[in-house]
C-alpha positions in Angstrom: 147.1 -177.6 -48.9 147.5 -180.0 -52.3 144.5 -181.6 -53.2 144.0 -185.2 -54.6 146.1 -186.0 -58.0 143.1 -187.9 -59.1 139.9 -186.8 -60.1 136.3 -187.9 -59.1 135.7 -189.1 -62.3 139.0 -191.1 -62.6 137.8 -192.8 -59.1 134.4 -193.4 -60.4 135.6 -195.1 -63.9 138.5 -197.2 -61.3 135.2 -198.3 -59.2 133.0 -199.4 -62.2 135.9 -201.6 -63.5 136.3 -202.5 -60.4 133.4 -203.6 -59.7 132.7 -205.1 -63.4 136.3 -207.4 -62.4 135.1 -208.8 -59.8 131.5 -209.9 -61.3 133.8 -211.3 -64.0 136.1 -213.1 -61.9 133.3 -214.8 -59.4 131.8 -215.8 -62.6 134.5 -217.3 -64.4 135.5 -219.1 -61.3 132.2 -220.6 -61.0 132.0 -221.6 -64.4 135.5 -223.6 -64.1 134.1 -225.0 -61.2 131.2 -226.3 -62.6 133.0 -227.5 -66.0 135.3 -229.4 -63.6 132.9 -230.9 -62.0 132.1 -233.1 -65.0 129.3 -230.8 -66.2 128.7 -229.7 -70.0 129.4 -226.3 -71.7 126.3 -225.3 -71.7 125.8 -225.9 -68.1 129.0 -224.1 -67.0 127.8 -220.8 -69.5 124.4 -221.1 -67.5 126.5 -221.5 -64.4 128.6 -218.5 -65.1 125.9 -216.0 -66.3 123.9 -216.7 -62.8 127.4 -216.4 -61.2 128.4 -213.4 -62.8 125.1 -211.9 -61.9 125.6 -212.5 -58.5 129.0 -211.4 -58.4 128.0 -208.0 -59.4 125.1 -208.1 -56.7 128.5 -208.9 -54.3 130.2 -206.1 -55.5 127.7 -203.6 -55.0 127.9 -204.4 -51.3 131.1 -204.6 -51.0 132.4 -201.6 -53.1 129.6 -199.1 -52.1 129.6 -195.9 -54.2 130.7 -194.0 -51.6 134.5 -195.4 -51.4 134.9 -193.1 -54.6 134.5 -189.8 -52.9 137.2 -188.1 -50.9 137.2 -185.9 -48.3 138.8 -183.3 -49.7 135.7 -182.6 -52.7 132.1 -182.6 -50.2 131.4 -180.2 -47.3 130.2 -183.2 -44.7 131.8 -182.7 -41.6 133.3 -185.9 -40.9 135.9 -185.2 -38.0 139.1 -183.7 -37.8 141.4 -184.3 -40.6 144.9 -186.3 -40.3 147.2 -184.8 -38.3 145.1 -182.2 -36.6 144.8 -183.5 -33.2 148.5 -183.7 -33.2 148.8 -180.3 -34.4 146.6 -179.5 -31.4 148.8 -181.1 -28.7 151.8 -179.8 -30.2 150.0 -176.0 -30.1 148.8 -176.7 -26.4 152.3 -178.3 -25.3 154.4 -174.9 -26.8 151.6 -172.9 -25.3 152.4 -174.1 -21.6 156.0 -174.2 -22.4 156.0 -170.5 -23.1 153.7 -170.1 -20.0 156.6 -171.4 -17.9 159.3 -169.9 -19.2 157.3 -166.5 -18.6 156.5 -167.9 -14.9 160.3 -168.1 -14.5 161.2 -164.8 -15.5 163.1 -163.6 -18.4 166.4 -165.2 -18.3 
């Protein structure tokens, strides 16, 4: 069986940035908001620091840390893998396929 081309660090650094471009981009959006709505600098830098900080609060709960593992590199038993209950059917259905053909008789 191949095993993931990337590694867990490479998914780790992908979910920090990530996570860091999404903070960035709730914040900057907030702080064009507020500048459009006829509010100064400074208030739209105050606007998109508190934003920002939210946005990372947003990001933690919606990229949880657990997105970057894979199945493939922890020993938790979390259900069959792809594929395998159609592996299953497909052994079960050639099992009783040879079971009738014995049933019939060599031919």
């Amino acid at each position: 069986m191949v095993g993931p081309s990337i590694t867990k660090e490479d998914r780790e650094k992908f979910l920090v940035q990530l996570k860091v471009g999404f903070a960035l981009l709730v914040g900057g959006s907030m702080a064009l908001v507020a500048l459009w709505g006829a509010g100064g600098l400074l208030v739209a830098f105050g606007v998109g620091v508190a934003a920002t900080l939210v946005g990372g609060a947003l990001a933690q709960i919606t990229f949880p840390d657990s997105i970057a593992e894979t199945p493939y590199e922890d020993d938790r038993e979390r259900g069959p893998k792809p594929g395998t209950r159609l592996q299953e059917r497909q052994e079960r259905s050639d099992g009783r396929e040879t079971q009738a053909s014995n049933r019939n008789g060599p031919r």
